[in-house]
C-alpha positions in Angstrom: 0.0 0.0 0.0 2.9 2.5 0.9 4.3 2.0 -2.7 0.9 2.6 -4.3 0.4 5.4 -2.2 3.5 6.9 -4.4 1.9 6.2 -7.5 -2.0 7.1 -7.0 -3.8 9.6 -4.0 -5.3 7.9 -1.4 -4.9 4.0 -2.7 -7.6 1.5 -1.4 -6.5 -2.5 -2.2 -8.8 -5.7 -1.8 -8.1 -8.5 -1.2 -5.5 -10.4 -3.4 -6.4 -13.2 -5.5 -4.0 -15.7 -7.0 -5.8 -17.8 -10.3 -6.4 -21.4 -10.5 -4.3 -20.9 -13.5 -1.5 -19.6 -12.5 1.3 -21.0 -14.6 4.8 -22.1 -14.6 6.2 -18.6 -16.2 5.1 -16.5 -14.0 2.8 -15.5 -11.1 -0.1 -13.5 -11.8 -2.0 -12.0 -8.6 -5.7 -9.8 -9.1 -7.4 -7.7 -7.6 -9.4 -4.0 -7.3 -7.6 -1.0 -6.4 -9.6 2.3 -5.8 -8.2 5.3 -5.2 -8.7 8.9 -5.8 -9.5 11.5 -9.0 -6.5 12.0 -10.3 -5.9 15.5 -10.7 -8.6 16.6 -7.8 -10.9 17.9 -9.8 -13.9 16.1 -8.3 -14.3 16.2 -4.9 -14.8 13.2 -3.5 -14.7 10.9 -6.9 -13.2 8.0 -6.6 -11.3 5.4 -9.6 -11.7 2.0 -9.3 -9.8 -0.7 -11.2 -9.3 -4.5 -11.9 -5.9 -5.2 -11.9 -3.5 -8.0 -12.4 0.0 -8.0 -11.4 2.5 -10.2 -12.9 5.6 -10.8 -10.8 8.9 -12.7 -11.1 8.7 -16.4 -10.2 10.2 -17.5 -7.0 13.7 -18.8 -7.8 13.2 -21.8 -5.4 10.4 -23.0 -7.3 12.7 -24.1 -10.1 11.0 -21.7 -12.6 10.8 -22.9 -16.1 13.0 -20.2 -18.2 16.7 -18.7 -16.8 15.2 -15.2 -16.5 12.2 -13.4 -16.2 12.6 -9.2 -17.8 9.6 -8.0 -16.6 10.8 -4.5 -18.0 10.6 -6.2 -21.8 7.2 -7.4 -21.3 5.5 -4.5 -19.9 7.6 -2.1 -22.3 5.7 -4.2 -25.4 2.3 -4.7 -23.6 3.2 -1.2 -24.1 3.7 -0.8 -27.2 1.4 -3.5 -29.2 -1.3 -1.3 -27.3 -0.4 1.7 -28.8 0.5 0.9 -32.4 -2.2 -1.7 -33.1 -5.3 -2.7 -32.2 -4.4 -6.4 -31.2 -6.4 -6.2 -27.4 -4.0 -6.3 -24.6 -4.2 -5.4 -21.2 -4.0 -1.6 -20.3 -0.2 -1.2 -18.8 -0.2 0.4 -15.3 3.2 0.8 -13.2 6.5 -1.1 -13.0 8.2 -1.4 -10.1 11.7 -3.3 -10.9 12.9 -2.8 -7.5 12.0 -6.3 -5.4 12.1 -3.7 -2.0 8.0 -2.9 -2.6 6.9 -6.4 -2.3 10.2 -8.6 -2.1 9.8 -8.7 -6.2 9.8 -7.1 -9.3 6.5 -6.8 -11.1 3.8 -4.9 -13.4 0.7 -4.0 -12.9 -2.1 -4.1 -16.0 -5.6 -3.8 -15.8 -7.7 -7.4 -15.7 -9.8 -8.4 -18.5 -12.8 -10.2 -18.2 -12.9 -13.3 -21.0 -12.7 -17.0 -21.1 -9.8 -19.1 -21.4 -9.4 -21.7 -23.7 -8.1 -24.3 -20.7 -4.8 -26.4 -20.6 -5.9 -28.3 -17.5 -8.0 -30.3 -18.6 -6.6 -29.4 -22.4 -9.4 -27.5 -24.0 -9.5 -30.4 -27.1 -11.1 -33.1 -24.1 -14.2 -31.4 -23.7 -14.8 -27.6 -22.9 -16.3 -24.3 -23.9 -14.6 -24.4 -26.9 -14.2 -27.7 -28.0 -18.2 -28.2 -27.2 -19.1 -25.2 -29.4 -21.0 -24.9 -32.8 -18.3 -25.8 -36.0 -19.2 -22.0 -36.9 -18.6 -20.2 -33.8 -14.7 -22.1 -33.5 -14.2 -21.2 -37.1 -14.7 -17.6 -36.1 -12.4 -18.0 -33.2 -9.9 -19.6 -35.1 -10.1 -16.6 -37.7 -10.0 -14.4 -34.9 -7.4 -15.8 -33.3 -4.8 -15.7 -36.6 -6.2 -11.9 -37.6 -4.5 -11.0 -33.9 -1.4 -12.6 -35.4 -1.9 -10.4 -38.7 -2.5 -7.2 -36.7 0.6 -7.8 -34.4 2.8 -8.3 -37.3 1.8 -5.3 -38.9 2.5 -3.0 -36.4 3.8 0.4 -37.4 7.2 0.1 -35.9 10.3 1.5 -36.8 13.7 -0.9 -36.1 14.4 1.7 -33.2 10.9 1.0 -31.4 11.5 -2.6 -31.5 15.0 -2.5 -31.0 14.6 -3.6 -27.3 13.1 -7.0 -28.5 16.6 -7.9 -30.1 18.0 -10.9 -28.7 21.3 -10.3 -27.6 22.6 -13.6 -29.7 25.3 -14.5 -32.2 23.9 -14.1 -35.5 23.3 -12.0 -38.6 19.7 -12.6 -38.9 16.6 -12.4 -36.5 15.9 -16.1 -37.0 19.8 -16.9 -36.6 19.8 -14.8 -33.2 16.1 -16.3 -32.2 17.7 -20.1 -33.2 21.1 -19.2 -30.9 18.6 -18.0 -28.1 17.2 -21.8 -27.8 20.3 -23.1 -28.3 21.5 -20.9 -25.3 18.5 -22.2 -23.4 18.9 -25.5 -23.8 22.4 -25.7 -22.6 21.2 -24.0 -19.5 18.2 -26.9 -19.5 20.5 -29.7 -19.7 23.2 -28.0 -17.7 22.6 -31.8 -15.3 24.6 -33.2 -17.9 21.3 -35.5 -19.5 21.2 -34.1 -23.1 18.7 -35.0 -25.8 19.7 -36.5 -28.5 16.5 -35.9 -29.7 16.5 -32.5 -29.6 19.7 -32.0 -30.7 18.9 -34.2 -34.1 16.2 -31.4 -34.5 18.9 -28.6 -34.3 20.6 -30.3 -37.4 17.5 -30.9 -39.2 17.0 -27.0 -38.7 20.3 -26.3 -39.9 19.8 -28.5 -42.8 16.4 -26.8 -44.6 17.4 -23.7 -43.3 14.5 -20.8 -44.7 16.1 -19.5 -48.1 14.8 -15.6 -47.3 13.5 -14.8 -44.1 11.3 -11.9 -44.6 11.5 -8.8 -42.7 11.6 -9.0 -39.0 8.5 -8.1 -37.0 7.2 -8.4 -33.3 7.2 -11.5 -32.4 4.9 -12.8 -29.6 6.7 -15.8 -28.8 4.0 -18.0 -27.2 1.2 -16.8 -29.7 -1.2 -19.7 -28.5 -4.9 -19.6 -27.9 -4.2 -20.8 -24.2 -2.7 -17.2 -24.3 -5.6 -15.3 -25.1 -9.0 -14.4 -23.4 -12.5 -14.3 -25.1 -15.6 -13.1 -25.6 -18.9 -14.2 -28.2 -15.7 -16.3 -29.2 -13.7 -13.1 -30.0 -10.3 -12.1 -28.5 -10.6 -9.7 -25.7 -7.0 -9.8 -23.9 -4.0 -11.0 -25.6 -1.7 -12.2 -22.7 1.4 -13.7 -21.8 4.7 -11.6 -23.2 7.5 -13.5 -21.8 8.6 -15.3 -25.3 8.6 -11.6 -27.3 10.7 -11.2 -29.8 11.9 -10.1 -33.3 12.0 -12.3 -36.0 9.9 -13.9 -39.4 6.0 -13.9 -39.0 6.1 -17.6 -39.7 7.5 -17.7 -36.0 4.3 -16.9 -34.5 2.5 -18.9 -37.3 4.1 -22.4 -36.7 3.9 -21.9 -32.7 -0.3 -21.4 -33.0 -0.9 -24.4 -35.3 1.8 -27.0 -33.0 0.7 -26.2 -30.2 -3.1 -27.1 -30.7 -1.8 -30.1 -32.4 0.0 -30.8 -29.3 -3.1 -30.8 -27.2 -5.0 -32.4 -29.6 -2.7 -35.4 -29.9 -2.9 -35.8 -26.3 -6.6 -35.9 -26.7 -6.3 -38.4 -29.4 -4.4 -40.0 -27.4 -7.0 -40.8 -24.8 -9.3 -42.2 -26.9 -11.5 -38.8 -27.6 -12.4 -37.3 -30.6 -10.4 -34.0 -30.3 -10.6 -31.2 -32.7 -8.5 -32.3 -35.8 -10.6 -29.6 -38.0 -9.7 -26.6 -35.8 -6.1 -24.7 -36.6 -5.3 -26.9 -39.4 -1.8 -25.6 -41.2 -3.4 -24.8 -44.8 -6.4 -22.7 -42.9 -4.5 -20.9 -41.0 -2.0 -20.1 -43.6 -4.7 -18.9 -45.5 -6.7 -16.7 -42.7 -3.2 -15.5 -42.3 -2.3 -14.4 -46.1 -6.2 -12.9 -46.4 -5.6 -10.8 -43.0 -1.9 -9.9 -43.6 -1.7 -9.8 -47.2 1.6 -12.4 -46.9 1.5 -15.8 -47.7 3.3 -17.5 -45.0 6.7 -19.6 -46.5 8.5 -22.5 -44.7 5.9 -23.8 -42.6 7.8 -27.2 -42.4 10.0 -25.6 -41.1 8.9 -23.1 -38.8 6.5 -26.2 -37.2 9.2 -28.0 -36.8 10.9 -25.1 -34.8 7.9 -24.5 -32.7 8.0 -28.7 -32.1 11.6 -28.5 -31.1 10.9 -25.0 -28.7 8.1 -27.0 -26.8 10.7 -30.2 -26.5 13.1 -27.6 -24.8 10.3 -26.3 -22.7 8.8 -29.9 -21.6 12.4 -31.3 -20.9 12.7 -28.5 -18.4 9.3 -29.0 -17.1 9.9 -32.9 -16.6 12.8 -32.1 -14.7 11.2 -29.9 -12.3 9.1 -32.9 -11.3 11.7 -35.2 -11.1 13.2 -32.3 -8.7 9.9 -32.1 -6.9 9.4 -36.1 -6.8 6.5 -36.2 -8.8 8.3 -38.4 -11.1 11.8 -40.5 -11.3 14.2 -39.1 -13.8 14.2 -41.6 -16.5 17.1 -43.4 -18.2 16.3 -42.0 -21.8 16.4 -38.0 -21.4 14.5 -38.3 -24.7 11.5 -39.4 -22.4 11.3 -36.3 -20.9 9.9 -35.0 -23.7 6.0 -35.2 -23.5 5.6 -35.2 -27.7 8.8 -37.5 -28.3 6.6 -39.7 -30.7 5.3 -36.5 -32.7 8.6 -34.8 -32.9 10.2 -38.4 -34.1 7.2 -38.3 -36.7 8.1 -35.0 -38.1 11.9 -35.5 -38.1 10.9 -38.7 -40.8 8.9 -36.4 -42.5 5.3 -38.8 -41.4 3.5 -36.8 -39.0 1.6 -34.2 -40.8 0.4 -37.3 -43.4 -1.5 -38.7 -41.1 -3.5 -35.7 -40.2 
């Protein structure tokens, strides 16, 4: 309250919620803040806001990526909201110095929306899955036009110049590629390396994109799991930790595998799933009717997006064996949740069968 008081008159706080679906990235905490008009003018008037703050994860619970810049993802919540009309959160204050609270954070205001759930995955049975064929068409459109407005932000290389990776490369996509790299030495710094993983390295190497296209914001994590809606239309675009530069098709390959992840799960189970909804040729072509640019590559850039999310699992899988929720196997390859899809890709099967 003492450090609100310094940023608003007269700061009233409820009480703080933390979501069921609070995630591994980071920790999200809501709640209302009141406090008074602004400049005085109104005697007596009061403001009175949702809010959602975002803070650093705490370092003993093994958190999923090797740092958290909670400076970068406010600065292109930021941003996004003032160059295009992709909906995300209103930014509020950041306070980088962990002396407020004992952590770093942001403040934004909340949105009110559905999610499309992870727990259970949204393809075994939910609001979306259970909907009318028309009503997730539109969401899927929906979903890929925020893609199409992101990307077309009117940016110069100086505004987005703070979403350069600092990584060895002369390209976006090279930097972007030595940023995973970076982060998976730091995954399998235990010494268990993948040799999965680093067979999908080579293949990268090896069909390597003959032009990249210009460089744009990238979200990073551009997933409907990501995004809040409304009549099945996008309300709050969320979760900024991945941004970027680099190719559109980034952001592209990254939407379509990770539905196909969850649906193969689903699949999996024995249930129907939704292998109809964010099919690659669709969503190519919402993509080129929103953008006006045909997406390129998209064996590649899938592939990429597979071989992020075997990075990100592998870690993931180790916190449990860390927390005992599971024994560390004797195949590090096992620790990847879609080993059998990203073998499938790597001999050129898996998107045949779909």
């Amino acid at each position: 309250m003492r450090w609100l008081a310094t940023q608003v008159r007269d700061p009233e706080v409820s009480e703080l919620v933390v979501p069921e679906s609070n995630g591994m990235s980071s920790e999200t905490l809501l709640f209302e803040c009141t406090w008074g008009d602004p400049d005085g003018s109104s005697a007596g008037a009061r403001v009175t806001q949702a809010c959602a703050a975002r803070l650093i994860p705490d370092p003993e619970a093994v958190p999923v990526f090797p740092v958290y810049d909670l400076e970068r993802q406010f600065r292109v919540l930021r941003l996004v909201g003032e160059r295009t009309r992709v909906p995300v959160p209103r930014t509020l204050w950041l306070e980088l110095d962990p002396e407020a609270i004992g952590s770093p954070f942001f403040v934004m205001e909340r949105v009110d929306g559905v999610v499309p759930p992870d727990i259970m995955p949204y393809p075994f049975g939910s609001w979306l899955s259970e909907a009318p064929r028309a009503d997730q068409d539109r969401l899927q459109d929906a979903s890929v036009r925020v893609l199409a407005e992101l990307h077309g932000a009117d940016v110069s290389e100086q505004d987005i110049a703070f979403l350069e990776l600092d990584r060895p490369g002369d390209t976006a996509l090279r930097r972007h590629l030595a940023e995973q790299r970076s982060y998976y030495e730091w995954v399998v710094a235990d010494g268990a390396r993948s040799p999965l993983i680093e067979r999908t390295f080579a293949w990268l190497e090896d069909h390597w994109p003959a032009s990249e296209g210009a460089p744009v914001i990238s979200w990073g994590d551009a997933r409907i799991g990501n995004m809040m809606f409304r009549d099945f239309e996008p309300v709050a675009v969320l979760d900024w930790e991945m941004a970027a530069v680099g190719p559109r098709e980034i952001d592209i390959g990254w939407m379509v595998y990770l539905h196909r992840f969850l649906d193969d799960i689903a699949i999996q189970a024995g249930l129907p799933g939704m292998p109809h909804f964010m099919r690659l040729d669709d969503v190519a072509e919402a993509y080129r009717r929103h953008a006006g640019h045909t997406p390129v590559d998209l064996d590649f850039f899938t592939m990429y997006a597979a071989l992020r999310h075997a990075i990100v699992m592998s870690r993931v899988a180790r916190r449990q064996v860390l927390f005992g929720e599971i024994a560390m196997p004797d195949d590090p390859d096992d620790m990847i949740m879609h080993r059998p899809t990203l073998e499938q890709m790597l001999e050129g099967t898996y998107w045949d069968k779909l």
